[in-house]
C-alpha positions in Angstrom: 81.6 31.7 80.9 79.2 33.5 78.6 80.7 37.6 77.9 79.2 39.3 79.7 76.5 41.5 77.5 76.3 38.4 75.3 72.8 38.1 76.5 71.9 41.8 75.9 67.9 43.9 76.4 65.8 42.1 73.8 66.1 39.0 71.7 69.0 36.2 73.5 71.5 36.3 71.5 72.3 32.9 69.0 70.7 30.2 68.5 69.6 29.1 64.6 69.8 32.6 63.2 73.2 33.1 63.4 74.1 29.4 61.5 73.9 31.0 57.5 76.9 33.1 58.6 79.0 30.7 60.6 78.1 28.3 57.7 79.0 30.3 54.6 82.7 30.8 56.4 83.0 26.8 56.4 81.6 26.2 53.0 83.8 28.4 51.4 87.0 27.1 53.4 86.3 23.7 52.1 85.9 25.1 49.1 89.0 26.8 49.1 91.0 23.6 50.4 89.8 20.6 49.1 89.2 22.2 45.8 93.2 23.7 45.4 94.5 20.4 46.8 92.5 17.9 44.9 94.4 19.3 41.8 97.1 21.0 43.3 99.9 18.5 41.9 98.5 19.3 38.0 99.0 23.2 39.1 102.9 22.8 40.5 103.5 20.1 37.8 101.5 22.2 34.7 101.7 25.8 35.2 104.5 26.1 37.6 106.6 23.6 35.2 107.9 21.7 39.2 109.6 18.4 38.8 107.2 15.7 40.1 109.3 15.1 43.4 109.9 18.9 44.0 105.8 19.2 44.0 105.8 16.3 45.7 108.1 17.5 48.5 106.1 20.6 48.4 103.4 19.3 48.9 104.0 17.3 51.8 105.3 19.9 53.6 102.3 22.4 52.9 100.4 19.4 54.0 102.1 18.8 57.7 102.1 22.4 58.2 98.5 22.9 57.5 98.2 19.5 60.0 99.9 21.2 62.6 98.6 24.4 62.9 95.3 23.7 64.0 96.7 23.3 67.7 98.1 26.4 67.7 95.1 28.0 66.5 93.1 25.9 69.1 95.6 26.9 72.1 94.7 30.3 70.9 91.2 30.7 70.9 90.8 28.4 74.6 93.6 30.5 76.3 93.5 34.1 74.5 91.4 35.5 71.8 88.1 33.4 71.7 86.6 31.8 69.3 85.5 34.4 67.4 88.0 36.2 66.6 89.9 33.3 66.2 88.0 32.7 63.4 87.5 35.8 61.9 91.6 36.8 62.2 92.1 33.4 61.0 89.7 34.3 57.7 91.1 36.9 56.8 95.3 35.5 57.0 93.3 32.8 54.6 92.0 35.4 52.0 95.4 37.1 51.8 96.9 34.3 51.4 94.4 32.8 48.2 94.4 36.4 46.7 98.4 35.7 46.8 98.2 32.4 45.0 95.5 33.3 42.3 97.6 36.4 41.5 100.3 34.0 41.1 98.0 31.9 38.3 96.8 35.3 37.0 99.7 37.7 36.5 102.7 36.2 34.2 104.7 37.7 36.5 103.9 35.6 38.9 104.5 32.0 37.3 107.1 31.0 34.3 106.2 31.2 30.8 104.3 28.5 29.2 105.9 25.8 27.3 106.1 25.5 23.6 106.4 23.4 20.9 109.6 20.6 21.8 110.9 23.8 24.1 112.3 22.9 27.5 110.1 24.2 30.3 111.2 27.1 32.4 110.8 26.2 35.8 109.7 29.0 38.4 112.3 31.1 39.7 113.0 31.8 43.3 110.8 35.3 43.7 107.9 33.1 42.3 108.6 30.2 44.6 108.6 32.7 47.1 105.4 33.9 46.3 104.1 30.7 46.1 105.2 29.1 49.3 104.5 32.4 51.2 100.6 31.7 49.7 100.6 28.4 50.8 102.1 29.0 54.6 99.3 32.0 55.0 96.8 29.6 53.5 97.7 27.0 56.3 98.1 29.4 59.0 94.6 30.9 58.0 93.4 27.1 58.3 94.8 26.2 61.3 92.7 29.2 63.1 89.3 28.1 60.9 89.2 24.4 60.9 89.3 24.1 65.4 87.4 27.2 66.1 84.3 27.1 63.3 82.2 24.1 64.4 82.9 24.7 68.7 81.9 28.5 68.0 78.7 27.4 66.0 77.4 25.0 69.1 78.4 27.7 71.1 75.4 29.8 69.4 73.3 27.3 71.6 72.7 27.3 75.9 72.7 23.3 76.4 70.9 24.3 80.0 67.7 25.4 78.2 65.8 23.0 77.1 64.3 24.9 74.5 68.0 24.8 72.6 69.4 21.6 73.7 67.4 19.7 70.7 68.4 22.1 68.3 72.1 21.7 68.8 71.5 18.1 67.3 70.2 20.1 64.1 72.9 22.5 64.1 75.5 19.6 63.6 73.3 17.4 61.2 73.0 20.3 59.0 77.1 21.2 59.4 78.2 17.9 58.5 75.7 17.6 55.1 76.8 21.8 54.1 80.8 20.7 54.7 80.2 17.1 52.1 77.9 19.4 49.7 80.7 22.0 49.9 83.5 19.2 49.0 81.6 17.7 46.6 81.3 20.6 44.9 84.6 21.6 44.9 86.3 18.2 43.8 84.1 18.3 40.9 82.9 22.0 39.7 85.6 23.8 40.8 88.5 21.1 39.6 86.5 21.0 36.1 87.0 24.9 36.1 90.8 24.7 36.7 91.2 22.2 34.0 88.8 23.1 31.1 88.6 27.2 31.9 91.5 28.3 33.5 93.3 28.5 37.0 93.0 32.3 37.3 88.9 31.2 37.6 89.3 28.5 39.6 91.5 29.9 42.1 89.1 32.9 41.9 85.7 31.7 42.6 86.5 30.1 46.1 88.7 33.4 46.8 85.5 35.7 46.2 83.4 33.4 47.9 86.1 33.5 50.9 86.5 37.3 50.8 82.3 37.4 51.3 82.2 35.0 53.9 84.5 37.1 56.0 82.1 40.1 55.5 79.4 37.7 56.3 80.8 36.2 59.5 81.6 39.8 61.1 78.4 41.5 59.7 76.7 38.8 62.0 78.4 40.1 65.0 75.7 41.5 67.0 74.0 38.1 67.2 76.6 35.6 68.3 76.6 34.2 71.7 80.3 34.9 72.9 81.4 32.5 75.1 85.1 33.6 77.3 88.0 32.0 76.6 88.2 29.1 79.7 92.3 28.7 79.6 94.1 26.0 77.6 93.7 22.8 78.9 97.2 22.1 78.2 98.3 24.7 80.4 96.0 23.3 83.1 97.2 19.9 82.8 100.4 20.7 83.0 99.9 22.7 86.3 98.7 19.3 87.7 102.0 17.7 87.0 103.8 20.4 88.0 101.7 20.7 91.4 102.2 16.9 92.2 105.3 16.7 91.8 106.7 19.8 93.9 104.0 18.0 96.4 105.5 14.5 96.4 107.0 14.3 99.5 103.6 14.9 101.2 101.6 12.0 101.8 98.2 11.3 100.8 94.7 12.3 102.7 92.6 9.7 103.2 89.5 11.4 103.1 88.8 13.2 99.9 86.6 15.6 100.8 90.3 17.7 102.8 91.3 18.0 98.8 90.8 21.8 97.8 87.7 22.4 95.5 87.2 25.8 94.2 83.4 26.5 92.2 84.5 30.2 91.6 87.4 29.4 90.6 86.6 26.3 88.1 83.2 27.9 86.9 84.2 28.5 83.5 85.8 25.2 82.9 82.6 23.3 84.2 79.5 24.3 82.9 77.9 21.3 82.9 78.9 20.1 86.1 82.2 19.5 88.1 84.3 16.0 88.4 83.8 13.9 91.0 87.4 12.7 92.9 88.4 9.4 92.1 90.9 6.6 93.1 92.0 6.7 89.7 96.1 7.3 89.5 95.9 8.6 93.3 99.2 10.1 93.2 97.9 13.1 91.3 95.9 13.9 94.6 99.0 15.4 95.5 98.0 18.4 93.3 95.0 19.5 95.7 96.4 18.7 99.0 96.0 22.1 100.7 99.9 23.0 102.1 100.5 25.5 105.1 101.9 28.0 102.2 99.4 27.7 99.9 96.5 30.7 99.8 93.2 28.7 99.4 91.8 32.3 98.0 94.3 33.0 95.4 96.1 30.0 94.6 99.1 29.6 92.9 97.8 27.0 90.5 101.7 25.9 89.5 101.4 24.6 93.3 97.8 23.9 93.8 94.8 22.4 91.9 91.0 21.8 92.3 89.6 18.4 92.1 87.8 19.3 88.9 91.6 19.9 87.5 93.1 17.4 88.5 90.3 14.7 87.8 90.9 16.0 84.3 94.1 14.9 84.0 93.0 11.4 85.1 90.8 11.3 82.2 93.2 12.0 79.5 95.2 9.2 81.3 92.3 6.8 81.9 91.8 7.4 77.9 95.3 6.2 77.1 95.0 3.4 78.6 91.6 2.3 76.6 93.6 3.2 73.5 96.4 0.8 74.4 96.3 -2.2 72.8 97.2 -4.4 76.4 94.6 -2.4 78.6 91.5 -3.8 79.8 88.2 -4.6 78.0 86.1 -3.9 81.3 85.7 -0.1 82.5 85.8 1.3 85.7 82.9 1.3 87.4 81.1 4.3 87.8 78.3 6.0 89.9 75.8 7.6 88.7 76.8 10.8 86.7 74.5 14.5 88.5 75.8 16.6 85.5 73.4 19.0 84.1 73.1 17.3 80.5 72.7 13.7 79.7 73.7 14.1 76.6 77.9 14.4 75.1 79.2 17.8 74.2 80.7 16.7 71.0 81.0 20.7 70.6 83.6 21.4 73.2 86.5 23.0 71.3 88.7 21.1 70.0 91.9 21.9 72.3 89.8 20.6 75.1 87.8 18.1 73.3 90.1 15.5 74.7 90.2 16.1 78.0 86.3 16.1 77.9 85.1 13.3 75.9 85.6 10.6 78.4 84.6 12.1 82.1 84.1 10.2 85.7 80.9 10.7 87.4 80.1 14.8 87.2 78.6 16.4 90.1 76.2 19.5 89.6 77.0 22.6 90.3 75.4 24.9 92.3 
């Protein structure tokens, strides 16, 4: 649900007005990443004097830790903090964590001596792989909050239920995904040719300024974001299905749907473009919504009771494995005509609860 506020006295807040600021924070992330890692091996190998399986191993591991922690920073911003300030926390762990490393390129404390003549390389000693590695693990905890949060909280800026804004959110991502290949153009040729032929302290530098800005850009635009509330992780919801059917599995199944517990208060912020529709789908999972002598329809206990809308969820994410799975069937289930309030996808959806979204039964308005 939109924060309350959020729509203010005056001018609605988002739309295109507020896209320079979310963009500038993406532009100079890519910059940041892509142009560090494209030539991080020369850096480790070259200035740090790192054996070439040592940088290696290094940087695999900076590389699965910076693919992991986008779900963390994704759980984060769906169950607790926002978007936001997902982002903006997120920013500034990342510009810490750059100003760390381009000290370390800048300051001969920082990095071993350089090599001369037929000498035998120093290699870095432990307090400057500790600086190092304690750069690189803010740098991928800083990305992990960024690289999930940034594009959802940009279509965010846009109400798909006015018509006025649902075309422009078509813009918003055409222009994203041609600023995010300028932006790694750029820095897998510019800023690698300034590491190379200039020096590292500059092109370390140059995307940490321009990181440093685009923190003070993104929270200078404050005032004109459209804040949406953070909905709950979907995880969490999916796993109160399970956890519902299964303390339920001794019960046996309605035969009329329409005895299952729905709950429009209670699922409003998870379906803003319309609520699921039951299904036949992996029936057992009806289990979750049968309403029990013990349960309190008005204040559920949602470890023991689940709307339709949840637990039709959870048949999606299943009904999506099964596509994916080599032996499943070519033909779809049938489906009736979807009532949600868009036609259109919401490629936007963050990206915790993309999945759970992107392939829905037959929605039914709400009211």
């Amino acid at each position: 649900m939109e924060e309350e506020g959020s729509q203010g006295r005056g001018r609605k807040k988002g739309g295109m007005i507020t896209m320079p600021f979310i963009f500038s924070n993406e532009v100079c992330d890519k910059l940041a990443v892509v142009g560090f890692n494209a030539n991080m091996l020369s850096y480790l190998t070259g200035q740090l004097h790192m054996p070439l399986t040592k940088a290696a191993n290094t940087l695999t591991n900076f590389g699965g830790t910076a693919s992991l922690t986008p779900l963390i920073g994704a759980f984060v911003a769906d169950a607790y903090a926002g978007r936001f300030w997902t982002v903006a926390v997120a920013s500034i762990i990342y510009v810490v964590g750059m100003t760390l490393l381009t000290l370390s390129a800048v300051l001969p404390q920082l990095r071993p001596p350089p090599c001369t003549g037929d000498q035998v390389c120093q290699q870095a000693s432990a307090g400057q792989l500790a600086a190092l590695y304690t750069a690189l693990l803010l740098g991928a905890l800083g990305s992990g909050g960024i690289r999930p949060c940034v594009v959802a909280f940009g279509a965010d800026q846009f109400d798909i239920n006015d018509p006025k804004q649902s075309t422009k959110t078509w813009k918003y991502f055409n222009w994203y995904y041609f600023v995010m290949g300028v932006s790694i153009l750029l820095a897998v040729t510019v800023l690698v040719y300034i590491q190379d032929n200039i020096g590292w302290g500059w092109g370390l530098g140059i995307p940490t300024i321009l990181m440093f800005l685009s923190v003070i850009t993104l929270i200078g635009g404050y005032q004109l974001y459209r804040m949406i509330d953070p909905a709950g992780s979907p995880f969490t919801r999916l796993l109160q299905v399970c956890v519902a059917s299964f303390r339920k599995r001794r019960l046996a199944l309605v035969t009329d749907s329409r005895l299952l517990y729905e709950n429009e208060e209670l699922d409003a912020s998870i379906s803003l473009d319309g609520r699921l529709v039951h299904t036949n789908h992996v029936k057992f999972l009806d289990k979750a919504a049968i309403i029990a002598p013990e349960d309190d329809v008005k204040s559920p206990n949602l470890w023991r009771l689940s709307t339709v809308h949840r637990v039709e969820e959870l048949k999606t994410v299943i009904r999506m494995a099964r596509y994916g799975h080599p032996a499943s069937s070519s033909t779809p289930p049938t489906r009736s005509r979807a009532l949600s309030r868009s036609s259109r996808p919401r490629p936007w959806t963050a990206t915790s609860a993309a999945t759970s979204r992107s392939l829905r039964p037959p929605c039914q308005s709400s009211q």
